[in-house]
Every structure is written in structure tokens, then in C-alpha cells.
C-alpha positions as CSV (number, residue, x, y, z in Angstrom):
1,X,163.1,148.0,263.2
2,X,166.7,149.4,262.8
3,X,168.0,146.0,262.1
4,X,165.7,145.5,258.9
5,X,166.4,149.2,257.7
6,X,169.8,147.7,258.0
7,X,169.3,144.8,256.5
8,X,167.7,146.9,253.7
9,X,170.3,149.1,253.1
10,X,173.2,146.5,252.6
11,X,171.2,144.5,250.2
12,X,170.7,141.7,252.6
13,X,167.3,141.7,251.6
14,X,165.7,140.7,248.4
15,X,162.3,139.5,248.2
16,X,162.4,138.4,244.7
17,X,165.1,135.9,244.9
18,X,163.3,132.4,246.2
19,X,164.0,128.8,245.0
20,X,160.7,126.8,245.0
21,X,160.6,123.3,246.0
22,X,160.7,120.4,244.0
23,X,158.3,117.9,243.3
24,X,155.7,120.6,244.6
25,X,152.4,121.4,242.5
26,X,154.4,124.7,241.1
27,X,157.7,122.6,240.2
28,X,155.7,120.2,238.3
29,X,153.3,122.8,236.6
30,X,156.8,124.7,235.7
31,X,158.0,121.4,234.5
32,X,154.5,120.9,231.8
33,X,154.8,124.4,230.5
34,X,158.6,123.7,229.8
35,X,158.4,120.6,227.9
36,X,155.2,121.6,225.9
37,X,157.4,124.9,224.9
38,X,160.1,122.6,224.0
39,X,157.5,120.8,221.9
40,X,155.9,122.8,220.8
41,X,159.3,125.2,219.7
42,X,160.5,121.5,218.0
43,X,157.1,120.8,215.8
44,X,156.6,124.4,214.4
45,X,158.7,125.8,211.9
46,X,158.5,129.5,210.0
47,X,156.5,132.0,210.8
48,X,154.4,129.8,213.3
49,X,157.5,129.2,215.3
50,X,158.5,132.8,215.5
51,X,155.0,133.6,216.6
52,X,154.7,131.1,219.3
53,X,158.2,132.3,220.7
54,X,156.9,136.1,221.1
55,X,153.8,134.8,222.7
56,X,155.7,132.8,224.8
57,X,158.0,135.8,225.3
58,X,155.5,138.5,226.0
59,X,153.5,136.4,228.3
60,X,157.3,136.2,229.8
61,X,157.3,139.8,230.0
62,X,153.5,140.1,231.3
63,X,154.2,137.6,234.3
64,X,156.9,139.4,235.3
65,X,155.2,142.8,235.3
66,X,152.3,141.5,236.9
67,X,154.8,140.2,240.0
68,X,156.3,143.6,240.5
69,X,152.7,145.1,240.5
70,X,151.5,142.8,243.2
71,X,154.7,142.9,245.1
72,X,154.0,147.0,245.5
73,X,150.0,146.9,246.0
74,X,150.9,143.9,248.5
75,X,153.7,146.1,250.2
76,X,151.6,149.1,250.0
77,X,148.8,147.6,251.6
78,X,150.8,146.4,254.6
79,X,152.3,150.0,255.2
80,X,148.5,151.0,255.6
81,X,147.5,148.3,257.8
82,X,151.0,149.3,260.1
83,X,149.7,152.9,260.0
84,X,146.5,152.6,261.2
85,X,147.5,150.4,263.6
86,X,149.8,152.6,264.8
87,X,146.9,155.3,265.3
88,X,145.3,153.5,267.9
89,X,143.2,157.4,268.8
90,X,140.7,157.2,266.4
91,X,137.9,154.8,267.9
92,X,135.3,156.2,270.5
93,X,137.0,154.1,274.0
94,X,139.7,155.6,275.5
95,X,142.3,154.6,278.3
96,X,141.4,155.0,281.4
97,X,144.6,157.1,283.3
């Protein structure tokens, strides 16, 4: 446990940054959204361009809310489970001494 506190405390640790692998189903999904905004950014011009580019942008800013909500309910949730299994009193059997 000391070691990831550690770990934690040098900076050694940062769940955010991954690389995802290619030619897996989220590469190539990442890969369709990408050239359809490039597409999409090419045929639109004016105000339709401007407003596809703060959809896409807010959507930007929604997905990466959304992953720093789940990140804490997800981490959150584990700290519970580790409590309660640590509080291993509160059934009705006992250990026989």
C-alpha cells in the first residue's frame, strides 16, 4: 500500500493517460468520427460550419466531463467496497478463538 501512496505522490501514476490500440473497434470508430468531421468541416461553409464546430466542440467538452465523472463515481465506489471489506464484524458468524 505504501508503494502506490508512493507512486501517487511522485506523479508516477496517471490514470488518464492510455494509448488505445490500433485497428481495434475504438480506433476505427475514432477513425469514422474524424473523417466525417473533416467532411463534414470541408462541405459547410458560414454559419453552418461555425455551428457544427461548437457542436462538435461542446460534445468535446461533454465527453470529457462525463470521463472525469465516471472516473470519481468509479473510484468512489471502489473505496466503499475496500471499506466494507475491511469491516469484516458486521455479519451474525463469528470466529471461533
Amino acid at each position: 500500500m505504501r508503494r502506490m501512496l508512493e507512486e501517487l505522490y511522485f506523479g508516477n501514476i496517471n490514470p488518464n493517460e492510455k494509448h488505445f490500440i490500433r485497428n481495434s473497434e475504438y480506433a476505427e470508430n475514432m477513425q469514422i468520427i474524424a473523417d466525417n468531421e473533416e467532411k463534414l468541416t470541408l462541405l459547410l461553409t458560414g454559419k453552418e460550419k461555425d455551428l457544427f464546430l461548437d457542436f462538435v466542440n461542446a460534445q468535446g467538452s461533454v465527453d470529457a466531463i462525463t470521463a472525469i465523472e465516471n472516473f470519481i463515481i468509479g473510484f468512489r465506489l471502489g473505496i466503499r467496497i475496500g471499506i466494507e471489506v475491511m469491516d469484516g464484524e458486521d455479519g451474525v458468524l463469528r470466529d471461533i478463538i
